[in-house]
C-alpha positions as CSV (number, residue, x, y, z in Angstrom):
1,X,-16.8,-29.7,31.0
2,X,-16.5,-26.8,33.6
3,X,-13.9,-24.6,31.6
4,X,-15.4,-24.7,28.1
5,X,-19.3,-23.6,29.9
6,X,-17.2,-20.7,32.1
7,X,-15.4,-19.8,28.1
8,X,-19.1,-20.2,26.6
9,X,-20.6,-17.8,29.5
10,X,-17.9,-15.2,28.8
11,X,-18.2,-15.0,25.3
12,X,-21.7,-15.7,24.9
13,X,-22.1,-11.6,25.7
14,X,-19.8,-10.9,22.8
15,X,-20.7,-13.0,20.2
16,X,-24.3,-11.5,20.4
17,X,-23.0,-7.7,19.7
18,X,-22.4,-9.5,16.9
19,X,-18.8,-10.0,17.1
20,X,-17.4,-13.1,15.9
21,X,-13.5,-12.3,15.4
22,X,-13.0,-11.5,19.1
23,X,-14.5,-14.6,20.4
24,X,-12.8,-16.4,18.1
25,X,-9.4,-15.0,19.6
26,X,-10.5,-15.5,23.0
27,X,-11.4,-19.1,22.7
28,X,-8.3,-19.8,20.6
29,X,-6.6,-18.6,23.7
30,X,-8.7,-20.6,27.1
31,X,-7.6,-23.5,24.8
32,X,-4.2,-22.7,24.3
33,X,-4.0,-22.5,28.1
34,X,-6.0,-25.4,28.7
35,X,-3.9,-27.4,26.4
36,X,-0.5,-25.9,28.6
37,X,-2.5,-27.0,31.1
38,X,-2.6,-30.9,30.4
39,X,-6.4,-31.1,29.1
40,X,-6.7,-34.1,27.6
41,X,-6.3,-34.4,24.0
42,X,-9.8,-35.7,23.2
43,X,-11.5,-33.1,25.4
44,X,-9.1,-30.2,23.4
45,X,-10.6,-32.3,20.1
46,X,-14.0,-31.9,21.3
47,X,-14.2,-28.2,22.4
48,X,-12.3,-27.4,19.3
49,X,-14.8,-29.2,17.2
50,X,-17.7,-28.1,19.0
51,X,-16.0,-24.7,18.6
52,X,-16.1,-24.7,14.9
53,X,-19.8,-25.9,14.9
54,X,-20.9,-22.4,16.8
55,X,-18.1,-20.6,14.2
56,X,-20.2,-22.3,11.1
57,X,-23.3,-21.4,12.7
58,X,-22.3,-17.8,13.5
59,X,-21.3,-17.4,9.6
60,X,-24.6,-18.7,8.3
61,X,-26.5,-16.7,10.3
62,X,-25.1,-13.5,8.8
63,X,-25.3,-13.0,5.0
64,X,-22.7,-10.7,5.1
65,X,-20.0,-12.8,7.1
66,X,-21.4,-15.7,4.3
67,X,-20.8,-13.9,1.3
68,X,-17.0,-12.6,3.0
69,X,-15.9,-16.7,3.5
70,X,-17.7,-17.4,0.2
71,X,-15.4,-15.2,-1.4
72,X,-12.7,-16.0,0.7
73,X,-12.6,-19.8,-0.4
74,X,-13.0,-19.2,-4.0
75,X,-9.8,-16.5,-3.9
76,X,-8.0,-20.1,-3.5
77,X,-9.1,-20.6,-7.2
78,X,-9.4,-17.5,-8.4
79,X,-7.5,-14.5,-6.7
80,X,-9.6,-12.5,-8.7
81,X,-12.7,-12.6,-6.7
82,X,-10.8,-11.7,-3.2
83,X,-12.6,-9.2,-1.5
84,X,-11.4,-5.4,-2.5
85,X,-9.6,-5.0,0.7
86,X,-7.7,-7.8,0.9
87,X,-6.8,-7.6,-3.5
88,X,-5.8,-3.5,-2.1
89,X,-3.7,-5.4,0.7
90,X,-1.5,-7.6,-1.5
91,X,-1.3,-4.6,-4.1
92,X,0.4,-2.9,-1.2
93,X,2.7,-5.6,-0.2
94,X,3.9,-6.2,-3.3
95,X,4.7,-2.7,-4.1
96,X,7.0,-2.1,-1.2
97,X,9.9,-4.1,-2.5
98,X,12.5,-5.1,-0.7
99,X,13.4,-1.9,1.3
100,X,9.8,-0.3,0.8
101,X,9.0,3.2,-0.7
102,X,9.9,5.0,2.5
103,X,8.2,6.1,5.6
104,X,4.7,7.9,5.2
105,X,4.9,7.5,1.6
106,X,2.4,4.6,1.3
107,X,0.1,6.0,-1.9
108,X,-2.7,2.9,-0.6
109,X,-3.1,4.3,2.4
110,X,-4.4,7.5,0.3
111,X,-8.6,6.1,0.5
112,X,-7.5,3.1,-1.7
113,X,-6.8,0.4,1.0
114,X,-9.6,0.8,3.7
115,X,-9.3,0.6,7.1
116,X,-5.6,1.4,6.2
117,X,-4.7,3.2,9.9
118,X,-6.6,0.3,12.4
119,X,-6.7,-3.5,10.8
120,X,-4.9,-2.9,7.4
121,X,-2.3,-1.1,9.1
122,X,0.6,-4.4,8.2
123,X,-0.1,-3.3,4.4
124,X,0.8,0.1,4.7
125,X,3.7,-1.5,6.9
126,X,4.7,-3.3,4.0
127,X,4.6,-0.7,1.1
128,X,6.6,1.8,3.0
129,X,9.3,-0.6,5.3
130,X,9.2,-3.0,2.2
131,X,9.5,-6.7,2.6
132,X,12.5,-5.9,5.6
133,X,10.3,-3.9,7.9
134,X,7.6,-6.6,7.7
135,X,10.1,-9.3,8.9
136,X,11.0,-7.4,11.6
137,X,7.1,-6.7,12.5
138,X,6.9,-10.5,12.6
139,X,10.2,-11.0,14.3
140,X,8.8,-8.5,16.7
141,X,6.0,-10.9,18.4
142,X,8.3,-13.7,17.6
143,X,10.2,-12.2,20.3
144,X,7.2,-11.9,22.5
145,X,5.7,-15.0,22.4
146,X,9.8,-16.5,22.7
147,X,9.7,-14.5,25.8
148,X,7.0,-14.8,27.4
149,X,7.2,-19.1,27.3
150,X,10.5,-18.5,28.9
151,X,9.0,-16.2,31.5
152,X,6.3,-18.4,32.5
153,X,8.5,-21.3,32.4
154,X,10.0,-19.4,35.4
155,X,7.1,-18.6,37.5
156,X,7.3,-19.3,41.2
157,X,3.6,-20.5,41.1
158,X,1.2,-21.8,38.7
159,X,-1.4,-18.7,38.7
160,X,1.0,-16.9,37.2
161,X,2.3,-19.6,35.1
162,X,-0.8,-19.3,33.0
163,X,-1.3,-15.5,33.4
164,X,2.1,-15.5,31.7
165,X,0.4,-17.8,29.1
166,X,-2.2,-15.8,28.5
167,X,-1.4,-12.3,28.2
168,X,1.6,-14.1,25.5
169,X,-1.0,-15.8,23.5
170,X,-3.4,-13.2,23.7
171,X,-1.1,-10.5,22.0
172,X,0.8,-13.3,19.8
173,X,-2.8,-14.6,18.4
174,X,-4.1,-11.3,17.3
175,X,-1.0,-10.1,15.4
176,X,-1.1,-13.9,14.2
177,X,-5.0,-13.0,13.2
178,X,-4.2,-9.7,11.6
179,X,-1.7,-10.3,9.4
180,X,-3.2,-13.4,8.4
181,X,-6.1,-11.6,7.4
182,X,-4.1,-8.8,5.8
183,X,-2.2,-11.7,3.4
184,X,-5.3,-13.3,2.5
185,X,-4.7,-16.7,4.3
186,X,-8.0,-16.0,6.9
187,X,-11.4,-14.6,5.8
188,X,-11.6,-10.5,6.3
189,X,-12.1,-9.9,10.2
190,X,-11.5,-6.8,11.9
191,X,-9.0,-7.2,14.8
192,X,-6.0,-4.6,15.0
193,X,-2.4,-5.0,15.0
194,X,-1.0,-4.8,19.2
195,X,1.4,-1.7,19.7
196,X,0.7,-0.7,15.6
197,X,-2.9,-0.5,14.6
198,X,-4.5,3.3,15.7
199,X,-6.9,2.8,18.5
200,X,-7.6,4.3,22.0
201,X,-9.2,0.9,23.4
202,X,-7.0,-1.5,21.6
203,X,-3.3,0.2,22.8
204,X,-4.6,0.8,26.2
205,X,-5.3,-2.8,26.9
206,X,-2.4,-3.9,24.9
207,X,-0.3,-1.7,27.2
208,X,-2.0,-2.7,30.4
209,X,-1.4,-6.5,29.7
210,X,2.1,-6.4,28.3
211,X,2.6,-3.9,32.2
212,X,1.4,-6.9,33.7
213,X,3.8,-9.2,31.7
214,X,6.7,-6.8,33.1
215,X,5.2,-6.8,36.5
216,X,5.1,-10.8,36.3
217,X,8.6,-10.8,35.6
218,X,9.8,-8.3,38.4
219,X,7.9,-10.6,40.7
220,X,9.7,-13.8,39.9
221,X,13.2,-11.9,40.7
222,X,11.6,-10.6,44.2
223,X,10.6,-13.8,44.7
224,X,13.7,-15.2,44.0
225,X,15.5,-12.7,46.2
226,X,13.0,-13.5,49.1
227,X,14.2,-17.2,48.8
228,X,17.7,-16.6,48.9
C-alpha cells in the first residue's frame, strides 16, 4: 500500500502537466522493481489494474488522447485510418530495404514524417540503415537490459541491487515505448529514443543514469577488492 501512494505522489505532479506517456513509463518501472522485489502477485495485479483505471480515465478526459486510441484500435481493422504519423512511419520502414538507402538520405525525414529528429527518429533509422541497422538498434538495448540484470545480480548490497534495476528498465522501457509507438503496436505518445532521439534534456539524463550504471559497476569490483 505504501509504495504504490509514494509512486502516486511522484507522478501525481506529472500527470497534471498533462503528461500521460511519462507516468506511464515511470510506473511501468516502480512495478518492474517491485515485482524484482518479491511483491506479491495479487498486490502487482491490483496496482496494475488500478493503474490502467487512472490510464482510461486520463484518455477520456482529453478528446485529443481519445480520438489518438480511437484511431489506434481501429488501425487493427483498418490500417488505413492510422494516424498520419504513424502511416509516414511504416512508409519509411518499409522503404529502407534490407541494407537501407544510406546514411542521411532518408527523403521522410524531408517535412513528411513529423517529429522525424526527436520520437520518430527509429523510422528515419530504418529508411536509411534499412531493416540491418534497425536490428542492431534493438540488439543495442538488448545488450543493455542483458547487462544490466547481470550487473545487479552482482551487487554487494541490495540498494544498489535495485538502482541497477532501475536505471536498466528505465532506459530499456522507453526505447521499448518508442519503437513500439513508431511500428504502430502502441497508441502515438511522444517519448524519445535513449542515446538516438535529438534532445538536450533527454541525452543528459540518459547519460547521467547510464554514468551511474558504470559507476555501479566499478563499485562492485572495489568492493570486491576491499574483501579480498
Amino acid at each position: 500500500m505504501a509504495p504504490g501512494f509514494i509512486i502516486l505522489l511522484m507522478l501525481f505532479p506529472i500527470a497534471i502537466e498533462p503528461d500521460l506517456g511519462t507516468p506511464i513509463l515511470v510506473s511501468g518501472v516502480c512495478f518492474a522493481i517491485l515485482f524484482c522485489a518479491g511483491m506479491k502477485m495479487n498486490a502487482v495485479f491490483a496496482g496494475g489494474f488500478a493503474a490502467v483505471l487512472l490510464t482510461t480515465e486520463e484518455i477520456m478526459r482529453k478528446p485529443y488522447r481519445l480520438v489518438r486510441f480511437k484511431d489506434y484500435i481501429a488501425s487493427f481493422v483498418n490500417i488505413d485510418v492510422s494516424s498520419y504519423q504513424v502511416k509516414q512511419s511504416l512508409n519509411a520502414l518499409g522503404s529502407g530495404g534490407f541494407f537501407g538507402k544510406g546514411l542521411g538520405k532518408s527523403e521522410m525525414k524531408l517535412m513528411y514524417l513529423p517529429e522525424a529528429h526527436t520520437d520518430f527518429i527509429f523510422p528515419v533509422i530504418g529508411e536509411e540503415l534499412g531493416f540491418l541497422g534497425a536490428v542492431l538498434v534493438i540488439a543495442f538495448f538488448v545488450y543493455i537490459f542483458l547487462k544490466g540484470i547481470k550487473m545487479s545480480k552482482n551487487m554487494p548490497d541490495v540498494f544498489s541491487q535495485y538502482l541497477c534495476l532501475g536505471i536498466t528498465f528505465l532506459i530499456v522501457f522507453q526505447a521499448i515505448i518508442n519503437i513500439s509507438v513508431a511500428t504502430g503496436v502502441f497508441p502515438a505518445k511522444g517519448l524519445p529514443l535513449p542515446f538516438i532521439s535529438f534532445g538536450g534534456t533527454s541525452l543528459i539524463i540518459t547519460m547521467a543514469t547510464s554514468g551511474i550504471l558504470i559507476n555501479l559497476s566499478q563499485y562492485r569490483k572495489r568492493t570486491e577488492q576491499n574483501v579480498k
